[in-house]
N, C-alpha and C positions, 0 to 999 in steps of 0.2 A: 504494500500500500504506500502512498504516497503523501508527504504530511503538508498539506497545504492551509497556509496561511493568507485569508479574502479578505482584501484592503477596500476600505474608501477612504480616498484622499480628494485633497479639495485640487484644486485644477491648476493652484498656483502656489507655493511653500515659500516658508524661511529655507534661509541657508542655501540659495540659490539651486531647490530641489526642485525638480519637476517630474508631476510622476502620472501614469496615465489610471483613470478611476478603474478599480475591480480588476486588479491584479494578482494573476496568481502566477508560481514560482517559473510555470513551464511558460510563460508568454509577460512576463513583465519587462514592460518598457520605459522604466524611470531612471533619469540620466541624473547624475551631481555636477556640481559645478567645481571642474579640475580636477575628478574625484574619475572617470571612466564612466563604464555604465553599471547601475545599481542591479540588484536583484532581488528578487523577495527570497530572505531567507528560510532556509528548510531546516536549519539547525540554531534556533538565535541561541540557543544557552555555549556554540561556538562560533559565532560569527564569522567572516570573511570581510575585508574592506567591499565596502560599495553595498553590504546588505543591506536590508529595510525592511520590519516586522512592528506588528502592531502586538504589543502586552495586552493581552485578553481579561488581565487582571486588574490595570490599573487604567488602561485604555489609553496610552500613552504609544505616540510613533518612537521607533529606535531606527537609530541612525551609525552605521559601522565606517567608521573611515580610520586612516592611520594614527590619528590624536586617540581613538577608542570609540565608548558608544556615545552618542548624543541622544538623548530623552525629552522628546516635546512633547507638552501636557494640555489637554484642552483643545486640541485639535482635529484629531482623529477618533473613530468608531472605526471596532472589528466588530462587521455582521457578521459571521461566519467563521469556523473551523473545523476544518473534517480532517478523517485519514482518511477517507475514499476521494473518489474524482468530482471535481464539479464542472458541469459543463459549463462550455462556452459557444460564441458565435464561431469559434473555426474550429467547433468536432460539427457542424453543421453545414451541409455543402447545399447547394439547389441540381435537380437532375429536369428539368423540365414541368411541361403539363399538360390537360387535356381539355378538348372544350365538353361539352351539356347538349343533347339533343336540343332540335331547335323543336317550336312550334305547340301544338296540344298534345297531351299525351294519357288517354284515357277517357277523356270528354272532349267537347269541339269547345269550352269556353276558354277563352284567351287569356281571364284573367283566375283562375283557379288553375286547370290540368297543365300550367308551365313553368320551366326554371325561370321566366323572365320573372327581374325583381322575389327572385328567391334561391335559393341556393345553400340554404341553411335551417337547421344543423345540420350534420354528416357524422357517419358509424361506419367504421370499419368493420365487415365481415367474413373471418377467416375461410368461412366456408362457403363463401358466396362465389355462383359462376364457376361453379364444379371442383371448387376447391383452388379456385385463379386469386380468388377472392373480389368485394364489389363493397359497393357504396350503399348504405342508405342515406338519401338525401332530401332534406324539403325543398319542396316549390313555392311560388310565390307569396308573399310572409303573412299575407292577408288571408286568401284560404288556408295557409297550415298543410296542406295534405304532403304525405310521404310517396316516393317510389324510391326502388333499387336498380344503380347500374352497373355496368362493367366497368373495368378500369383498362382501358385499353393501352398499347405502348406510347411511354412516354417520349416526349419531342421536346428537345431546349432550342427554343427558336423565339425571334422578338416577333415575328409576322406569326396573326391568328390562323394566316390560312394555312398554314404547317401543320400546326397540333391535328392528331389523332379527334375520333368523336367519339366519346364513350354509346354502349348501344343499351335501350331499356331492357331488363329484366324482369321487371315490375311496375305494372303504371299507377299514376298518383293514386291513393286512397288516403278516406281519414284515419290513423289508426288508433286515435280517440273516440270513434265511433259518435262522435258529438259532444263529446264529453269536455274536452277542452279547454271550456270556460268555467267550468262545474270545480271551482278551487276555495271558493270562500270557505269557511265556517259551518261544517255540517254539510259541505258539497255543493253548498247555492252556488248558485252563477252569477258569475261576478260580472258587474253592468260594463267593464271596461276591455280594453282591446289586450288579447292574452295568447301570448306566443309559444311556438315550440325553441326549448330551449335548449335540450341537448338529447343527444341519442348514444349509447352503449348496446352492444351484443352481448347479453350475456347467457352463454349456453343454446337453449334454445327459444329463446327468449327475447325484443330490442325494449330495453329498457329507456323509457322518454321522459323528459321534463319539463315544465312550462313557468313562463314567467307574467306577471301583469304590467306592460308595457310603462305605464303612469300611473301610479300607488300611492298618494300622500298620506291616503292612512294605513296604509300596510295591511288591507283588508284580506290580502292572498294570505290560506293558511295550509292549501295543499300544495307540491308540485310538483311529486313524478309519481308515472304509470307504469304496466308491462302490458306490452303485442307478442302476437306469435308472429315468428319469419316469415312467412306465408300471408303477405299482404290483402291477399284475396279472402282469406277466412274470417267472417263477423264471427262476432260475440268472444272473442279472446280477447277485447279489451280489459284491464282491469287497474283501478284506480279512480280517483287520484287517491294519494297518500301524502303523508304526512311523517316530518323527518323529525325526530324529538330534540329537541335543547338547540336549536336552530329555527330563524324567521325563513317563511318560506321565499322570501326575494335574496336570498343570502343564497339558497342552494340550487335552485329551477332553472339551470344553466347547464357549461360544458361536464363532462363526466369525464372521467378514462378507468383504467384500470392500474391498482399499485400491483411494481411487480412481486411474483411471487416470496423471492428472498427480504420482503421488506414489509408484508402484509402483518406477519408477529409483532412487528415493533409497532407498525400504525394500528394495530387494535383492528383492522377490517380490509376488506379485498379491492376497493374502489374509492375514486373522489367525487366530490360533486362541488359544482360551486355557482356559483354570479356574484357579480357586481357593478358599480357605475350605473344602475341605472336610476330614471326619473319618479320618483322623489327621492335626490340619494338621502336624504338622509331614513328613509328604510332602507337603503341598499347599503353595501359598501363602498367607501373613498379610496380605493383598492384593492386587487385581486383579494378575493376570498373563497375558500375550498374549506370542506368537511370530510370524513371518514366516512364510509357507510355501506353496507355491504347487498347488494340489488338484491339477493335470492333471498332477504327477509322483507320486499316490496309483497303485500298481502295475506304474509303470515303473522308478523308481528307489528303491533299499532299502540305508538307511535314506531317506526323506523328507527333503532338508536343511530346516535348520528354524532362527532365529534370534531370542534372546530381545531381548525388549524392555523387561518390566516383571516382576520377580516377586522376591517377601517371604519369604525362607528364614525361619525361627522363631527363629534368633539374629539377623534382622534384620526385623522387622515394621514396617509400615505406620505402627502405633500400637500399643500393649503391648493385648494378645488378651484381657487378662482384666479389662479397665478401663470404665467409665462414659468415652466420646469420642467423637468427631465423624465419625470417619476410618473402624476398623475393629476388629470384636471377632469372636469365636468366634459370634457369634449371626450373623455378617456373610455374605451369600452373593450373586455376583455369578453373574448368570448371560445377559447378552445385552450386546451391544459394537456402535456404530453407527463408521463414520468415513466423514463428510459430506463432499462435494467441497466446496472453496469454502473450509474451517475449518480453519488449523492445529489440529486439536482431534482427541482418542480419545474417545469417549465409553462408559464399564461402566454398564449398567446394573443394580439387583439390592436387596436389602433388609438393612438395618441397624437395630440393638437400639440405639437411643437413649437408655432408661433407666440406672439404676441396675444392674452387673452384679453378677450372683449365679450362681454352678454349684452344681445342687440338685433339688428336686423342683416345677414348675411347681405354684401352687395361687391359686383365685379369693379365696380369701379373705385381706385384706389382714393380717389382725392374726397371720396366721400367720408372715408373714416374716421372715427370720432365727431361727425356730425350728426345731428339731433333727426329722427326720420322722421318725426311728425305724430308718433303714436306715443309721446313720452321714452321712446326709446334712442340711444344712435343707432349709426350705423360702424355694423365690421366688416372688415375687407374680408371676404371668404368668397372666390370665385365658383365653389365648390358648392355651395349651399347660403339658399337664399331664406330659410327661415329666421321666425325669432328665436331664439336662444345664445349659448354660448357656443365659442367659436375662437381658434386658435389654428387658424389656417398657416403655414402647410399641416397636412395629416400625412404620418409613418406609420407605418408597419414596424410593431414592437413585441419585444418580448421582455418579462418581465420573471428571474429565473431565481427563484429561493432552494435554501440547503435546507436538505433532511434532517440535520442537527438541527436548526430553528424550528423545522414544523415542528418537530419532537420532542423541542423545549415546552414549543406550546401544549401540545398532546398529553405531554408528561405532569403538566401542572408547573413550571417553574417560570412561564413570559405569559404575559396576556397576549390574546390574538392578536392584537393591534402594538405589540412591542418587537417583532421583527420586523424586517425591513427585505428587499431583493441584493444579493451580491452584486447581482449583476444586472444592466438592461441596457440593452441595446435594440437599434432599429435595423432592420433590412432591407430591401429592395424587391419587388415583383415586375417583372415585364407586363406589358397590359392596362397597369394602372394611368386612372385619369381619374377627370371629375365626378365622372357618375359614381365611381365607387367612392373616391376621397378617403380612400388608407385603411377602407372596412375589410374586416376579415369576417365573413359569414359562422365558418363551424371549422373544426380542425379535427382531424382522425388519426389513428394511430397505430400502426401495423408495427408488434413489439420482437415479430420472427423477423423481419427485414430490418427493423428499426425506418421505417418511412414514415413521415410526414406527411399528409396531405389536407391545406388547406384551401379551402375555396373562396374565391376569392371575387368580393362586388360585382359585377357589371364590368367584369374585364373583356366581356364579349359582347361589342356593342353592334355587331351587324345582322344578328337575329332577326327572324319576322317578325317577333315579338316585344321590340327590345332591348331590355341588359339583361343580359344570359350571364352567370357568374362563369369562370374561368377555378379549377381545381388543377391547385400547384402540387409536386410531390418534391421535399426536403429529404435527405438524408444523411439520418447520425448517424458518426464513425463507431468504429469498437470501442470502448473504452480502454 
């Protein structure tokens, strides 16, 4: 094992250090001034000239040169310390992607039976397409309804007309059976607009979740179900349910599965989570995931369920309404991988990079910070013309916690809202424009190949229908 020590440093130091944020020992890039190049060290209690290690103790950076060690205090925070691996952005390659049937598929209505304006969530399943394996995917976000398709070969190419076309398997159905909205309090149906919010295969089984899109009372108290594979068959609906010692806007989101060497320690077999969403302060101020095991979806009521990570609104990630790195109100996570091999969580999801503003979206730059006549200004977001908040450009982000922090919290010794991520960075997709503006639909996760595959906004705009989303496929190295 490898004994790695995960820095956050500020961007610019005394002592003429400069050191680049979330470094660890195999990829650290912080230079001294006359000093060569630094390293994070793997042995501090024997140093080497040029090391640099954070005291986990007193939380203090150290500093190794030929005068001895230097000790700055008040500076620095160690998120994290493992002996296992944590990922990063470069065990993570891109291999290509594929486009979405065009058109209706199941019905002749244009605005339910298509991927147009939908494309999310997505489930990976192993045994889907003869054991090729295949997707389950929603279609358009407004009907909700599910099919399965194939994943055909992948193409790394910037031209749509390249990629492959995945072929149906399965056409759209609800596999809520109507049920959907049926989340309140004893099952009512909630009067507000109520999404599919993530999908898991497990066994024979796709396990689903749903969210209430605008909650300011936090009225949702259910929010996953189980279907049978077999799309076609009614009455195997069953749900909703209900997660114990968790708000249901905190878990009616992405899911994955922990892998098996790691399920002992997390107390259960799977994650669930959401956040970011409208009214945060029912949701989380970011990523947040719970424990929970899907084969007690219908047996056992409440679901036990146990948190891991999650940003109540008097304790946020990063203040909601700011220009930062971390997380703002334009911030939306929406798919979670956890790699075997990596002490690492991985959120996936898209973040407002720029300048914040809450207001009226407008392309024209000279209008910003002008007054739009509703009581409100205007923000420059050529991307999106509504009121709300907005920090145009939008990235594609990932936001990646260690298995020691969730464990802290799990274990009883951090509140869910006293870690933080090692690491985050953003990415790059081919395809992206304004119609998606940096959304990532759903994210799946195939843990035999270690692939990736996220879907991705309206990266395919020349449909009959529209924005067709676009599904990327990533993939992690060995550890």
């Amino acid at each position: 094992m490898k004994l790695r020590h995960v820095l956050l440093l500020p961007a610019a130091l005394t002592l003429g250090l400069t050191c680049q944020a979330f470094v660890a020992p195999s990829e650290a890039t912080a230079s001294g001034s006359g000093t060569g190049i630094a390293q994070v060290s793997s042995d501090p209690e024997n140093p080497s000239i040029g090391d640099v290690w954070i005291n986990t103790t007193d939380h203090t950076m150290n500093w190794a040169d030929a005068g001895g060690v230097t000790k700055i205090s008040g500076m620095f925070t160690a998120w994290a310390s493992t002996s296992d691996n944590l990922i990063t952005s470069q065990n993570i390659r891109y291999l290509g992607a594929f486009r979405v049937p065009d058109g209706t598929i199941g019905c002749s209505n244009w605005n339910t039976c298509v991927f147009s304006y939908g494309g999310g969530p997505i489930g990976f399943n192993k045994d889907g397409n003869g054991g090729s394996g295949s997707l389950f995917i929603g279609g358009h976000i407004v009907a909700g309804l599910t099919a399965e398709i194939t994943i055909p070969p992948i193409v790394n190419s910037s031209d749509i007309d390249d990629l492959n076309t995945a072929s149906v398997l399965q056409s759209f159905v609800d596999i809520t059976e109507g049920n959907r909205k049926n989340v309140n309090l004893g099952g009512a149906t909630n009067g507000g607009s109520v999404y599919n919010g993530g999908f898991l295969v497990w066994g024979d089984k796709l396990i689903g979740s749903v969210y209430t899109y605008y909650d300011g009372n936090g009225s949702q108290y259910l929010s996953h179900y189980t279907s049978g594979l077999n799309l076609s068959t009614n009455g195997d609906f069953s749900g909703m349910f209900k997660l114990s010692n968790v708000a249901a806007r905190l878990v009616g989101g992405y899911m994955c599965e922990i892998p098996a060497s790691q399920q002992a320690a997390f107390g259960g077999p799977a994650l669930t989570g959401q956040s970011g969403l409208s009214v945060i302060s029912t949701s989380s101020s970011g990523p947040a995931v719970s424990v929970f095991d899907p084969s007690q979806l219908g047996v056992t009521d409440p679901v036990p369920a146990t948190q891991l990570v999650y940003y109540p609104v008097n304790h946020p990630l990063a203040q909601t309404n700011t220009q930062n790195t971390l997380f703002n109100l334009t911030s939306a996570v929406t798919g979670i991988v956890f790699p075997e091999g990596y002490a690492s969580v991985m959120f996936f999801g898209r973040h407002g990079s720029g300048e914040y503003c809450y207001g009226n979206g407008t392309s024209d730059q000279s209008l910003a910070g002008l007054p739009s006549g509703d009581g409100a200004t205007y923000c420059y977001d050529p991307t999106d013309a509504s009121k709300g908040p907005h920090a145009y450009p939008y990235k594609y982000q990932v936001w990646a916690y260690s298995t020691s922090d969730l464990l802290s919290v799990k274990n009883g010794t951090k509140q869910p809202w006293e870690i933080a991520p090692y690491s985050v960075w953003n990415f790059d997709l081919p395809f992206s424009n304004s119609a998606g503006s940096g959304h990532i639909l759903g994210v799946a996760y195939d843990n035999v190949s270690r692939k990736i595959y996220v879907s991705q906004k309206s990266g395919d705009l020349v449909g009959q229908y529209g924005r067709n989303p676009v599904v990327h496929v990533l993939q992690i190295d060995e550890p």
